[in-house]
ZABAMI-220281 format. One record per residue (C-alpha): residue number from 0; z, y negated, x negated. Coordinates in steps of 0.05 Angstrom, whole numbers, plus 32768, in hexadecimal, padded with zeros to 4 digits. Example, Ala and Ser with C-alpha at 12.3 -4.5 7.8 and 13.67 -1.06 7.14 Angstrom:
BEGIN
+---------+------+------+------+
! vexdren !   zz !   yy !   xx !
+---------+------+------+------+
!       0 ! 809C ! 805A ! 7F0A !
!       1 ! 808F ! 8015 ! 7EEF !
+---------+------+------+------+
//
This chain:
BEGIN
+---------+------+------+------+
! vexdren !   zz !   yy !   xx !
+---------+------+------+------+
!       0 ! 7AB4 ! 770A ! 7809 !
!       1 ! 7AB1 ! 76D3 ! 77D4 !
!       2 ! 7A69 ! 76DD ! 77C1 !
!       3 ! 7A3C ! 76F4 ! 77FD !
!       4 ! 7A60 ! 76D2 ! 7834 !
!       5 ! 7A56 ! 76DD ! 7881 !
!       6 ! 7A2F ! 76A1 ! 787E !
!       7 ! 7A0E ! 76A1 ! 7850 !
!       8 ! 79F2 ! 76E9 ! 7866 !
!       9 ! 79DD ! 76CA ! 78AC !
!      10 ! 79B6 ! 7694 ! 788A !
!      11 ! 798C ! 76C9 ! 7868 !
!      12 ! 797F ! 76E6 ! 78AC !
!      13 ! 7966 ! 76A7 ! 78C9 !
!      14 ! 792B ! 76A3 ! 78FA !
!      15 ! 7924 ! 7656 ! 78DE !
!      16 ! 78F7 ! 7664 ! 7899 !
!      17 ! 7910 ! 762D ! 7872 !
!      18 ! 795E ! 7642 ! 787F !
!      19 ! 7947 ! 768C ! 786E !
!      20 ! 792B ! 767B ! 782C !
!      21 ! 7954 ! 7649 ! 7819 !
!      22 ! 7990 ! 7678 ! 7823 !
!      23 ! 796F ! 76B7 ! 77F5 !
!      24 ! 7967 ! 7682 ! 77C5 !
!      25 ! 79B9 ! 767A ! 77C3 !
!      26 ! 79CB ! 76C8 ! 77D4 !
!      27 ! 799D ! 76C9 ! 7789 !
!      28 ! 79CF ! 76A5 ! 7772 !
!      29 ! 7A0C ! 76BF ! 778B !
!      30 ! 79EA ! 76FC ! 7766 !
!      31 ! 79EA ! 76E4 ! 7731 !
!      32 ! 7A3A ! 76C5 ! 772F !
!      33 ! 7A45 ! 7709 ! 7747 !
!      34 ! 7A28 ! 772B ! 7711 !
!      35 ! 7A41 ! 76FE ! 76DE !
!      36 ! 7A8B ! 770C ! 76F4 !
!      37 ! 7A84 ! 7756 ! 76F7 !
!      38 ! 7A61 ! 774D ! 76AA !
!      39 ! 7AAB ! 7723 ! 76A0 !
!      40 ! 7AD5 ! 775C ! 76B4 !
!      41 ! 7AB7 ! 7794 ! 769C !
!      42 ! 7AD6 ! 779B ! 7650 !
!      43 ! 7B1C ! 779E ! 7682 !
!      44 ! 7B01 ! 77D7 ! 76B1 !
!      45 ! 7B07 ! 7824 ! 76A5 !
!      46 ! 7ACD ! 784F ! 769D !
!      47 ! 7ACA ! 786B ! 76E0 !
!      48 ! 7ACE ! 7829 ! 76FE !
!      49 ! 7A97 ! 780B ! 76DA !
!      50 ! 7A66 ! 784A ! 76F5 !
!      51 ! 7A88 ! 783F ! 7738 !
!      52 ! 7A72 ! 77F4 ! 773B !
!      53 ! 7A2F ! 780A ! 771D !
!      54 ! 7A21 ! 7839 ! 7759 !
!      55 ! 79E8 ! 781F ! 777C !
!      56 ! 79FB ! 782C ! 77C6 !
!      57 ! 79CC ! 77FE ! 77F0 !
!      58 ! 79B6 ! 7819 ! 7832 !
!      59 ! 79E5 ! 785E ! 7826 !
!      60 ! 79F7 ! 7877 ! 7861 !
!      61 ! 7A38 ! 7884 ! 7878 !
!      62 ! 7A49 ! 78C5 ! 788A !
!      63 ! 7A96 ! 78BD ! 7890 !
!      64 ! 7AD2 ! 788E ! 7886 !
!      65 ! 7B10 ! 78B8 ! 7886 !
!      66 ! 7B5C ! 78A3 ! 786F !
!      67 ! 7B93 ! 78D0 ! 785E !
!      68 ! 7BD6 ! 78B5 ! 7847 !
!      69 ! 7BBA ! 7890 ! 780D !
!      70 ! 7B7E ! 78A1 ! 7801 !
!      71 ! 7B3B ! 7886 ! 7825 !
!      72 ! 7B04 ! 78BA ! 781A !
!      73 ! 7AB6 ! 7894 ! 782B !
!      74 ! 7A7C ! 78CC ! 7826 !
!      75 ! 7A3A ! 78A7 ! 7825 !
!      76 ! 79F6 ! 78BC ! 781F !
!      77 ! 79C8 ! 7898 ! 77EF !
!      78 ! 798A ! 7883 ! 7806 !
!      79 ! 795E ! 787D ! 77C5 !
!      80 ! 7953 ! 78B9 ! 779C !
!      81 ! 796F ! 78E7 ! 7787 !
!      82 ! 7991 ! 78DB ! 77C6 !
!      83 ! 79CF ! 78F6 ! 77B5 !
!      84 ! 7A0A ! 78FF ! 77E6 !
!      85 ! 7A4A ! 78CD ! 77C6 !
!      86 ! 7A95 ! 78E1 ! 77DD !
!      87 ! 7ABC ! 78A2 ! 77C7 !
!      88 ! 7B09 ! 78B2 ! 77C8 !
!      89 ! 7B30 ! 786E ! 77C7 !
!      90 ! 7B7E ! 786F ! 77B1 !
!      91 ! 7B92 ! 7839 ! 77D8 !
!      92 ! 7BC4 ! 7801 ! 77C8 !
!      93 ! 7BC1 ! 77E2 ! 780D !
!      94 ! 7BAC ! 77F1 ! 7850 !
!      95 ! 7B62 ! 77F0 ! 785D !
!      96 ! 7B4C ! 77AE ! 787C !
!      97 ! 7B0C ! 77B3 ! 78AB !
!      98 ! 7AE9 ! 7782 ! 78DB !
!      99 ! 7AC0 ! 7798 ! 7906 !
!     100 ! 7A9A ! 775C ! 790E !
!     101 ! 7A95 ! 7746 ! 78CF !
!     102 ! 7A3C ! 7737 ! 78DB !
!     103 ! 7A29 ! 7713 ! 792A !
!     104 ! 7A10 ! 7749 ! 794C !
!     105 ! 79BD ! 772D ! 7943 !
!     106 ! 79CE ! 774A ! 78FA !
!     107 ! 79E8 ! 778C ! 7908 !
!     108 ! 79C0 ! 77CF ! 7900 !
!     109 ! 79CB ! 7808 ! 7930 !
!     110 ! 79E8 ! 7834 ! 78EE !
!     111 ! 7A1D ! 782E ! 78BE !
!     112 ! 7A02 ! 7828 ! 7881 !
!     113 ! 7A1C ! 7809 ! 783E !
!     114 ! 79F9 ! 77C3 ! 783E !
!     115 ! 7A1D ! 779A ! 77F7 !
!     116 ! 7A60 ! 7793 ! 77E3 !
!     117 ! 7A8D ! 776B ! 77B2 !
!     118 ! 7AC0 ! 7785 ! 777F !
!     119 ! 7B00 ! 7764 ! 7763 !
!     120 ! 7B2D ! 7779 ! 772A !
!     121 ! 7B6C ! 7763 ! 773D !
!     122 ! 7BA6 ! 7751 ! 7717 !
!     123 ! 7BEA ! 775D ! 773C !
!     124 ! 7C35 ! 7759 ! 7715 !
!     125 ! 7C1E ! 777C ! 76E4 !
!     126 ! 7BF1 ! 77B0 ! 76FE !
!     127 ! 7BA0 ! 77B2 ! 7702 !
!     128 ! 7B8A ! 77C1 ! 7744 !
!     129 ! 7B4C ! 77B8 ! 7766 !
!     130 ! 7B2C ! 779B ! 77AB !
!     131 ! 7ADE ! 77B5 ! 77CD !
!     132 ! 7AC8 ! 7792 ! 7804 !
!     133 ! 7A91 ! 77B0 ! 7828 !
!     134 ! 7A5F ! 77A0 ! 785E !
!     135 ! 7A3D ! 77DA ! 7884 !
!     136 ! 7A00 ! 77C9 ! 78A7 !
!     137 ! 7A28 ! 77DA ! 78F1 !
!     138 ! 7A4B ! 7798 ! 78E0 !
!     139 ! 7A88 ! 77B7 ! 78BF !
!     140 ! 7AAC ! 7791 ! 7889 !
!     141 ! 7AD7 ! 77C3 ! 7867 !
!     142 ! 7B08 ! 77A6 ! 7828 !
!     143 ! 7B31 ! 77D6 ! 77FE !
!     144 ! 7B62 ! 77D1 ! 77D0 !
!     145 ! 7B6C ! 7808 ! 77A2 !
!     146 ! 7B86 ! 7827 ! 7764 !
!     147 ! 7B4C ! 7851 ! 7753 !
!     148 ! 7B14 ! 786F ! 7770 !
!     149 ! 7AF4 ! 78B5 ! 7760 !
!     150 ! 7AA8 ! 78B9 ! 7767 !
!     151 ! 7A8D ! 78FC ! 7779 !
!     152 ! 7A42 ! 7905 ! 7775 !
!     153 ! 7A1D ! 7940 ! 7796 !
!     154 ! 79DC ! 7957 ! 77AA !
!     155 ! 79D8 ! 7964 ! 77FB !
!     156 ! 79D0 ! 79B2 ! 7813 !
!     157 ! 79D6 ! 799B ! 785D !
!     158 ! 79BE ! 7975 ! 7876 !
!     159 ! 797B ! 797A ! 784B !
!     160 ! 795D ! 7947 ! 7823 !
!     161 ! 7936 ! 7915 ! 7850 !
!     162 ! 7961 ! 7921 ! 788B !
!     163 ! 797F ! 78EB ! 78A8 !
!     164 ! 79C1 ! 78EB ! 78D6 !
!     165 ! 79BA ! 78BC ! 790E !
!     166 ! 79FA ! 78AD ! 792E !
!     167 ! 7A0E ! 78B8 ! 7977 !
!     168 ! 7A1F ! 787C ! 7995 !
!     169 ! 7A63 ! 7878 ! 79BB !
!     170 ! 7A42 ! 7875 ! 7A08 !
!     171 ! 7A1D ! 78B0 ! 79F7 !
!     172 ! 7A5C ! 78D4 ! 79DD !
!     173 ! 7A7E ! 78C6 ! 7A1E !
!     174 ! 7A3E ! 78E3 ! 7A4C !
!     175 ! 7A3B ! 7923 ! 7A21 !
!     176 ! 7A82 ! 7930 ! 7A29 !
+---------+------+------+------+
//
């Protein structure tokens, strides 16, 4: 990440006020640079890319991460109204990248959950691609590279609105088997 570094996120976690505050003070303005070079690209972006990167997927939770071939298929919940359930089908250029221990383990949730991210338009020989990097609230740092993206919006059946999924940890897994 260029903008909201590893760092830079422990800082803002910090049990030491000063270095807490101090440190929202500069994620603000890594905001802000953010902001201003997604406002820069924009005019170059497709339609559906510009609703993509105007999603507002804080605190979705993850449902599943699933590849096949090329594609990477994400299906999120959202966790402010209308709470909609998002299916996000990456064509990727590139393998999938993910560490696993992207945040120390004192800033780690027990779920996966979609935390902030960064975007990149990328300009390769030629061709426009993109680049996502993602950090889940497990500790996950996911980056993609893709093509395109398709963005499927749809209102939950099952489970019902309000319900939350709360994962089964690995240890538990193993009893129960």
């Amino acid at each position: 990440m260029k903008y909201f570094t590893r760092e830079l996120k422990e800082r803002c976690g910090s049990s030491d006020g000063a270095i807490a505050i101090a440190a929202d003070a500069e994620w603000e303005a890594a905001l802000e640079r953010y902001q201003r070079y997604l406002s820069s690209i924009e005019a170059e972006l497709p339609a559906h890319i510009r609703d993509f990167n105007n999603l507002l997927l804080h605190d979705a939770i993850v449902w599943s991460i699933a590849r096949h071939a090329n594609n990477l298929t994400m299906v999120l919940r959202k966790d402010i109204p209308p709470r909609d359930v998002v299916v996000l089908t990456y064509e990727l250029t590139d393998d999938p990248v993910i560490d696993k221990d992207a945040l120390p383990p004192e800033h780690r949730s027990g779920v996966m959950d979609f935390q902030y991210d960064e975007f990149e338009l990328l300009r390769q020989h030629e061709r426009t691609t993109y680049q996502q990097s993602i950090v889940f609230g497990n500790g996950w740092e996911v980056t993609l590279r893709f093509a395109d993206v398709r963005v499927t919006l749809a209102e939950p059946i099952y489970p019902l609105a309000g319900t939350v999924l709360v994962p089964v940890s690995e240890t538990a897994v193993a009893r129960s088997a």
